[in-house]
N, C-alpha and C positions, 0 to 999 in steps of 0.2 A: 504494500500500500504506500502509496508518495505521501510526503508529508500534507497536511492538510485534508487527504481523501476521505472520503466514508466509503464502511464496504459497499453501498450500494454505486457509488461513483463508479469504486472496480471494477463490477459488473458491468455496469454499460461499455466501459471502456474495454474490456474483453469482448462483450460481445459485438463492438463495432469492429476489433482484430477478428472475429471470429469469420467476419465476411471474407477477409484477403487471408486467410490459414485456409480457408475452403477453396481458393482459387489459385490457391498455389501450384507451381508446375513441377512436375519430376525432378525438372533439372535446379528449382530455384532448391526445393526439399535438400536434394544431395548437396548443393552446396552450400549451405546452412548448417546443415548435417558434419559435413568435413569442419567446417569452421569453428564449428562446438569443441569439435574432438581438437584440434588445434590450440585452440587457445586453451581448454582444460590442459594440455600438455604443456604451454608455455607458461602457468601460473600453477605447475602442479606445486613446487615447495611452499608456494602460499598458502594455500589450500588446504595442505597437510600440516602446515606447523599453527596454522587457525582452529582447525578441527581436534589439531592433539589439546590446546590448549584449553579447550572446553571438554573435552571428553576427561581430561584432570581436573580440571574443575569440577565437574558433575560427579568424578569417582571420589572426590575431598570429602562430597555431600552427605553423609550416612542417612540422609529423612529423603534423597531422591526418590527410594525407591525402585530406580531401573538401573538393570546391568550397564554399566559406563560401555562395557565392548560393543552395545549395541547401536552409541554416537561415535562409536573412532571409527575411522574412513580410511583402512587398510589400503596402503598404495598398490600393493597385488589389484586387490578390488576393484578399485577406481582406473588401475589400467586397464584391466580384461573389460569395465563396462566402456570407457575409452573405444576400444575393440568394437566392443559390440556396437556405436554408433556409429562407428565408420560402416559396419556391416549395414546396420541398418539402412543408410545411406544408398549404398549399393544395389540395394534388394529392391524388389520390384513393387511399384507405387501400389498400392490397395486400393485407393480413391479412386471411384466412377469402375472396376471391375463387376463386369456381369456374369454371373452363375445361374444356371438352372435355365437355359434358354430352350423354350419347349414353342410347337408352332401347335394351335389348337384348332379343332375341328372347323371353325368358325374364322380361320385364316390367321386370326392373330399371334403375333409374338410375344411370346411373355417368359419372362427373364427378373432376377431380383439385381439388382446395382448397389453395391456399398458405398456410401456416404460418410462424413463427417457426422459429427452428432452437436459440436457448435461450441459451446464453451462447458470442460470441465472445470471440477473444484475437487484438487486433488489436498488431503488433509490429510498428514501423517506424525507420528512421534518416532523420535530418536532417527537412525538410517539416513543421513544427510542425503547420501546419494542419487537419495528418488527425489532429490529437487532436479538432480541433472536427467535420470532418466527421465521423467513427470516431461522435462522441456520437449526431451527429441523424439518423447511417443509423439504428444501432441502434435507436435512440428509435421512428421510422417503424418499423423491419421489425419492432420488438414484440419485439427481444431484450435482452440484456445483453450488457453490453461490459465487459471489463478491458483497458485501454490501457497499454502501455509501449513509450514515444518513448524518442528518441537520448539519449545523456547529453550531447551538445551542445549541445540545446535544453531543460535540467532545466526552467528555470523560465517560460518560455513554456508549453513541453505542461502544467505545473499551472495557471497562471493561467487557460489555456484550457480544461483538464478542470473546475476549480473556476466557470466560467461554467455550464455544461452542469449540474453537480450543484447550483449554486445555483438553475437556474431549475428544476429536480426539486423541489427543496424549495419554489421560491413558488407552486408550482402541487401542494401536498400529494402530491406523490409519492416512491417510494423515490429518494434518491442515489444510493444502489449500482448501479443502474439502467446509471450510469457509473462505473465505478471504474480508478481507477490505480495499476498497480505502479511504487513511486517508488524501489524498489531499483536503483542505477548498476553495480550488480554483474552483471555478465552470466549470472553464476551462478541468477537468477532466472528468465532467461527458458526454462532450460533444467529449471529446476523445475517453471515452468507446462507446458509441453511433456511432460514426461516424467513427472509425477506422478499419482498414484492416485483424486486428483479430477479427473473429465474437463471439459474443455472441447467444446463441438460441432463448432468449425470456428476454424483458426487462420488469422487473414490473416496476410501479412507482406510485406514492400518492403525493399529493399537490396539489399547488394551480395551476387553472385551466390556467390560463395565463402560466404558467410554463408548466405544462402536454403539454396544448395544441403545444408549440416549439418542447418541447419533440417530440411528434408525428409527428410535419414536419422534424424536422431533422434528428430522428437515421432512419438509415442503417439497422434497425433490427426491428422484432416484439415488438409492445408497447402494453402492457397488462395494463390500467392506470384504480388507482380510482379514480371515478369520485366527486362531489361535491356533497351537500345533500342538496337539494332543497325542502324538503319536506313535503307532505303536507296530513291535517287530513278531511274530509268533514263528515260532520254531517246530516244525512238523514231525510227528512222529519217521518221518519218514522223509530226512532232510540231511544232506551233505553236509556232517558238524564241523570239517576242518571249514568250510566258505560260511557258514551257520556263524563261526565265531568272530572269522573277518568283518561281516556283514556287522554285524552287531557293535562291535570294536566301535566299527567307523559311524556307525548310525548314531552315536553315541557322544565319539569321544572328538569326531574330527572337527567340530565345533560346534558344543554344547547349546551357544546363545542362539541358535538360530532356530526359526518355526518347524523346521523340516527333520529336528534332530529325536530322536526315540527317546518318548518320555517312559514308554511302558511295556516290560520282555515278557510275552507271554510263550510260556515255554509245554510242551505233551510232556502228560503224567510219564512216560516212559523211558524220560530223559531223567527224572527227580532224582535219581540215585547215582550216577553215573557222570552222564557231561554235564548237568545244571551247576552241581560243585565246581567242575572245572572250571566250566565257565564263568563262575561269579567268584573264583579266585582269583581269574586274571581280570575282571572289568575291576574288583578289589583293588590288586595291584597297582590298577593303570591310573587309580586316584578318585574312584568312582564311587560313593556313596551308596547303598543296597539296602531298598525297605523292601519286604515281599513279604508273603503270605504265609500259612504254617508250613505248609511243605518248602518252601523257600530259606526260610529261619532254620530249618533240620538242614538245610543243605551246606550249609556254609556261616560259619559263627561269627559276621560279620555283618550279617545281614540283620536288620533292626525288621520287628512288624510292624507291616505296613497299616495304616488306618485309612477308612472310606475316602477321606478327601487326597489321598496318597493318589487312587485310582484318577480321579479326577485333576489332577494337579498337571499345569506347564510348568516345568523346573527350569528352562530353561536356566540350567546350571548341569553340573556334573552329578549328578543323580537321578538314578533309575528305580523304579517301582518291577516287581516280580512277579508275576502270579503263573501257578503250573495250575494247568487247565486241562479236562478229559480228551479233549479235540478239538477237532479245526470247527466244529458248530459253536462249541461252548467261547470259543476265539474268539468266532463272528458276532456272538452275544456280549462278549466286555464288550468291546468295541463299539457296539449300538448304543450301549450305556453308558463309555465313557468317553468316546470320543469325539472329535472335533469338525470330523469331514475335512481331514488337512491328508494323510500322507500315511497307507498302512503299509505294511509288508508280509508276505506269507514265504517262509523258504522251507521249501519240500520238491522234494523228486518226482513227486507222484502229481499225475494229471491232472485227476480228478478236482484235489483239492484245490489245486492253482484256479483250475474254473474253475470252481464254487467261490472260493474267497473272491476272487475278481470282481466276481456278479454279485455276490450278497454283499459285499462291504461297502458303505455308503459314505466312500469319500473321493475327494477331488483328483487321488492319485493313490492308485494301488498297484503294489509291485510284488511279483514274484520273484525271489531270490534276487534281491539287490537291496540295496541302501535306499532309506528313506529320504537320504541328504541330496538325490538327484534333482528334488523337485525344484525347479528354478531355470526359468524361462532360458538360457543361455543355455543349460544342456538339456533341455528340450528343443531347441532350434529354433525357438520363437526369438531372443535377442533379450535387449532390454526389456525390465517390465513394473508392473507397480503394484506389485505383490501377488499372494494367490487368493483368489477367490473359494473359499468355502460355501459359495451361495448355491443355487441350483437352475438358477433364472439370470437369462444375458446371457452369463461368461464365468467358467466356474476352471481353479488350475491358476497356471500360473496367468497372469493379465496383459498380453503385448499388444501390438497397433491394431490389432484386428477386434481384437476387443473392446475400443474406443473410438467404435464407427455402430452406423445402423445402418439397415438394408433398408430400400424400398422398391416395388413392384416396380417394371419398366414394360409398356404394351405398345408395342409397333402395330402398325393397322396398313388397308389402303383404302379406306371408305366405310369399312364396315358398320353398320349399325346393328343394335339389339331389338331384335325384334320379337323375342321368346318374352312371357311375362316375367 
């Protein structure tokens, strides 16, 4: 927000960019696109020694309440998303693409055309970085963005929005295009939300008590990521030496993130034998273990686990246990405590793999592999603005395609309707 604005100024002002985001051309796209990734490249130590500085400050905090790892802005990170915009760039415009062209009894053409959707309100906590991706979804699906990040990360999400609006302006384009509400007042985001100038479609990520207000209150489409509840089950009939890998990394390869295994559900057949094993070395590797009574017999380490253990995002180095009869009883935690973010089933056997596939009601189900795939970049979608938990729109990780709509497209050559 510029000094002096009210959010509802913002709005207007976004949605007058939203006209020339929609009329943009392939070639203006790419080169906007390149010029982001450019200068994020030529202001990377700025970037990172701003972002480090708050992410120690927010870790000072002991009353924050959020993992500090989840505002540091890992330069691995920020390269690879780097990457990915240049990819993006590259890749083939989605705006005005037609699907489904079918020629009807009645001579007409009829085809669905993907659109722009016009101005989002992308509203996120902690993850500085989805101020840069937020820009160059937008940029590609040919809309408008109004971004408001955490107030943990104030000066990162501008440094980062002010990349995106500066390479608007070297490539003669609107700014607004990307704009940011820089109010820390929370009161604003419930302005954008609830106000008499609409927005098209509001993304948003955090925490779940938050989301969830969110959703009762705006006046507008809530596109929310959801929480990662997630969870790895071990098949009676499941290859233990990749069983343990899988696990390991579901686990350990970073804890903070939504896609990481809050919850090992392991077959009664395993209790005696590799469950020890295995919760000697996740022991070992530094990992906290509450589990169930058969869990607690297995390894003395292991604390009991309580109801809200089941339900809990640890997003930390700690794992919940429960040995379970089967791959039903599996599918049943799971209904009960999970998230619709990201399961896993490792077994050998067919059967289970379909069943689990099909019965588990989440946004990403995996047989034999890590939960930690989930994430638009190794799914082949690119940048993106978290994963959708929803079931309606766009559900998975969130890339350009997901912040467009269709509509109907009918070629004629006279015809008229003459049936009632």
């Amino acid at each position: 927000m510029s000094a002096g604005t009210t959010t509802a100024q913002d709005v207007r002002a976004a949605r007058v960019a939203s006209r020339g985001a929609g009329d943009l051309t392939p070639r203006d796209k790419q080169r906007v696109l390149r010029r982001i990734a450019e200068l994020t490249e030529a202001r990377l130590d700025d970037i990172l020694a701003r972002n480090k500085a708050e992410a120690d400050a927010l870790a000072s905090r002991s009353d924050s309440g959020r993992p500090a790892g989840r505002a540091l802005l890992r330069p691995a990170r920020l390269e690879r998303i780097v990457r990915g915009i240049r990819d993006l760039a590259d890749a083939d415009d989605p705006a005005g693409a037609v699907r489904d062209l079918s020629r009807q009894a009645n001579g007409l053409l009829v085809g669905r055309m993907r659109v722009p959707l016009g101005v989002l309100a992308v509203i996120y906590e902690s993850r500085p970085e989805v101020t840069l991706e937020s820009a160059a979804l937008a940029i590609k699906s040919g809309n408008a963005v109004l971004l408001r990040g955490s107030g943990d990360c104030p000066d990162t999400n501008g440094v980062l929005a002010d990349v995106a609006r500066d390479a608007l302006r070297a490539e003669g384009l609107d700014p607004d295009i990307v704009r940011q509400l820089e109010s820390p007042d929370r009161s604003a985001i419930w302005d954008l939300v609830t106000g008499d100038e609409p927005v098209d479609l509001v993304v948003a990520r955090g925490g779940e008590g938050f989301l969830a207000e969110l959703r009762e209150r705006s006046r507008y489409p809530v596109l929310s990521s959801g929480g990662g509840n997630c969870h790895v089950y071990v098949d009676e009939e499941a290859d233990l030496d990749a069983a343990s890998r899988i696990v390991a990394n579901a686990k350990l390869s970073d804890p903070s993130m939504c896609n990481a295994v809050e919850t090992l559900l392991v077959h009664a057949s395993h209790a005696d034998d590799y469950l020890p094993r295995l919760l000697g070395e996740l022991s070992d590797a530094g990992v906290e273990l509450r589990g169930c009574e058969a869990s607690v017999r297995a390894h003395p380490l292991v604390k009991p686990a309580t109801e809200e253990d089941w339900a809990t995002e640890y997003l930390a180095p700690v794992l919940a246990v429960r040995v379970v009869p089967g791959v039903e009883q599996a599918i049943a935690h799971i209904a009960a405590y999970g998230t619709g973010h990201s399961e896993a089933i490792l077994t050998t056997r067919y059967e289970h793999a379909r069943r689990f596939q099909y019965a588990v009601d989440a946004a990403a189900v995996y047989v034999n592999a890590s939960t930690r795939f989930t994430y638009g970049y190794e799914f082949g979608t690119g940048p993106m603005l978290g994963i959708s938990t929803q079931k309606l729109h766009a559900r998975g990780p969130l890339g350009v395609r997901d912040l467009m709509a269709e509509k109907y497209v009918i070629s004629g050559d006279g015809q008229i309707r003459e049936t009632p």
